[in-house]
C-alpha positions, -999 to 999 in steps of 0.1 A, spaced: 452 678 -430 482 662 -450 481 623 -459 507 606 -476 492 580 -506 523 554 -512 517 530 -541 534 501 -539 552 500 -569 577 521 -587 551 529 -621 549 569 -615 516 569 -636 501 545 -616 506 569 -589 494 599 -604 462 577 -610 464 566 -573 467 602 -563 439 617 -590 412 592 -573 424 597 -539 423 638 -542 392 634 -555 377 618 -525 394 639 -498 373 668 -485 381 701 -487 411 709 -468 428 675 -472 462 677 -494 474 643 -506 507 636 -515 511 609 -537 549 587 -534 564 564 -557 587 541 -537 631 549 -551 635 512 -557 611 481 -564 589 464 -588 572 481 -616 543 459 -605 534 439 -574 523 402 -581 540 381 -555 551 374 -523 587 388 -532 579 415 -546 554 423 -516 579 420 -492 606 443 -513 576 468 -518 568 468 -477 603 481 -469 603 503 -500 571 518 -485 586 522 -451 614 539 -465 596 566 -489 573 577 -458 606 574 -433 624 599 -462 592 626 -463 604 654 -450 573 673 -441 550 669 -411 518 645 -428 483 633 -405 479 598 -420 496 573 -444 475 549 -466 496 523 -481 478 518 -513 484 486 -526 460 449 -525 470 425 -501 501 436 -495 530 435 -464 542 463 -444 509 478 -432 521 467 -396 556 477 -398 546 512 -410 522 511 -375 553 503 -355 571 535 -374 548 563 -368 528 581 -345 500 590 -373 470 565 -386 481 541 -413 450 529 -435 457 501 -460 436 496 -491 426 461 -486 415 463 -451 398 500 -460 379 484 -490 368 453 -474 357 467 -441 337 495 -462 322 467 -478 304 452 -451 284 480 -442 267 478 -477 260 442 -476 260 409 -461 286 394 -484 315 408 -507 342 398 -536 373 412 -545 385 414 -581 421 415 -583 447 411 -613 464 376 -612 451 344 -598 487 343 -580 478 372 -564 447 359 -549 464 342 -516 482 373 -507 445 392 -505 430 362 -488 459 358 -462 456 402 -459 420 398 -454 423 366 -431 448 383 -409 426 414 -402 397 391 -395 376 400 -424 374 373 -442 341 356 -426 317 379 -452 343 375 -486 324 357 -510 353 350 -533 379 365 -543 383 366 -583 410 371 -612 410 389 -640 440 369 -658 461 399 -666 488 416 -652 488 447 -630 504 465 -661 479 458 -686 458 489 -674 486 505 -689 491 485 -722 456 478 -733 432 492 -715 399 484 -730 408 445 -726 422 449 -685 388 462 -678 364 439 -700 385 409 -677 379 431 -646 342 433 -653 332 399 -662 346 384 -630 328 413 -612 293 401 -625 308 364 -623 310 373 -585 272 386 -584 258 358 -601 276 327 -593 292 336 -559 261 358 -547 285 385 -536 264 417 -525 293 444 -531 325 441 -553 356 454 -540 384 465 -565 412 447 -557 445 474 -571 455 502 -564 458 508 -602 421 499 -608 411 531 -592 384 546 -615 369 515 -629 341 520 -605 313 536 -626 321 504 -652 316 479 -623 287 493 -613 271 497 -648 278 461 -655 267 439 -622 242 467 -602 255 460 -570 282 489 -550 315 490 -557 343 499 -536 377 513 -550 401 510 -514 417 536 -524 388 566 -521 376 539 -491 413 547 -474 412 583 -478 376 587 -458 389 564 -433 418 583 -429 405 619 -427 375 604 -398 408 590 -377 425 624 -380 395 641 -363 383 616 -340 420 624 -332 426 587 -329 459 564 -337 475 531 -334 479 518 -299 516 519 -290 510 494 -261 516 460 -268 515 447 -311 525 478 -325 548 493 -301 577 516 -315 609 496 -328 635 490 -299 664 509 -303 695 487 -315 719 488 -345 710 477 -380 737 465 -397 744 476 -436 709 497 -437 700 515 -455 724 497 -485 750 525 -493 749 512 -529 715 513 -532 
């Protein structure tokens, strides 16, 4: 079994992190192939930049050249998840939808911590949209950038774990969800600090994934997610690009 792991961004070690959780959660005989989208954002904090990222996404899996079982688009609260369905005949996970769903069978409520508070509607809309928003608690900011992780990491995940426990005790969530793709690994800290499980969507995608593949089950082509109609596309993909 082969499934593609796209971040969302164009930070290669953020995708070698991505890729280093999610092979660790695969089973034996899964191979994941970690991409980095050819042009984007070196982070993703905004509805723009979402966007941009959805159709660099698209376009990394469209450009694979080898056969692949499932895609998990591995970015919090981002688009494209639907558009990706549309393009392919494989399972498509996304790592908001995987954590939060995961989440529910641990306990009756859960929070997501996430990077920053402008960031927060785009994971409530995600979560709102695939109707699991009913059991979110809250959903919670650290106050520094996706790219901190990188720059200083011991303050990134201080932030990340006080508004974890800040979840547990004020907002009574049950399970904490890490809400980025490039907070894979923080789990064992979360956990130590607030007692409660902790879901990283990415290692939540890859399970997901692998039970689709043999259940041997996809995306219905019938109706919402039905192939693109063939027509032309003007100017795409930009020859300048």
């Amino acid at each position: 079994m082969r499934i593609l792991v796209v971040n969302v961004n164009t930070t290669q070690s953020i995708t070698d992190s991505i890729g280093e959780q999610a092979a660790a959660a695969a089973a034996p005989g899964t191979e994941i192939v970690p991409l980095t989208p050819s042009f984007g954002a070196e982070s993703v904090e905004g509805n723009y930049e979402s966007y941009l990222a959805a159709i660099a996404v698209m376009e990394a899996v469209r450009a694979y050249p080898e056969p692949f079982d499932a895609v998990i688009q591995a970015g919090y609260g981002e688009h494209g998840r639907e558009g990706l369905q549309e393009l392919l005949d494989v399972p498509v996970v996304d790592i908001t939808e995987a954590a939060a769903s995961t989440a529910q069978f641990l306990g009756r409520t859960y929070s997501v911590v996430t990077s920053l508070d402008r960031t927060v509607p785009l994971i409530e809309e995600r979560l709102n949209a695939a109707g699991l928003n009913a059991r979110c608690a809250s959903v919670r900011a650290s106050g520094l950038p996706v790219l901190a992780l990188e720059e200083d990491e011991k303050a990134a995940v201080e932030a990340i774990v006080e508004q974890a426990a800040l979840a547990v005790e004020r907002d009574r969530a049950e399970v904490i969800c890490l809400g980025c793709g490039g907070m894979s690994g923080l789990t064992e800290r979360v956990v130590e600090r607030t007692g409660v499980p902790v879901v990283d969507g990415v290692t939540a995608a890859v399970t997901i994934a692998e039970s689709l593949v043999r259940l041997g089950l996809t995306t219905s082509k019938v109706r919402t997610y039905a192939p693109p109609r063939p027509k032309k596309i003007l100017n795409w993909p930009p020859r300048n690009a």
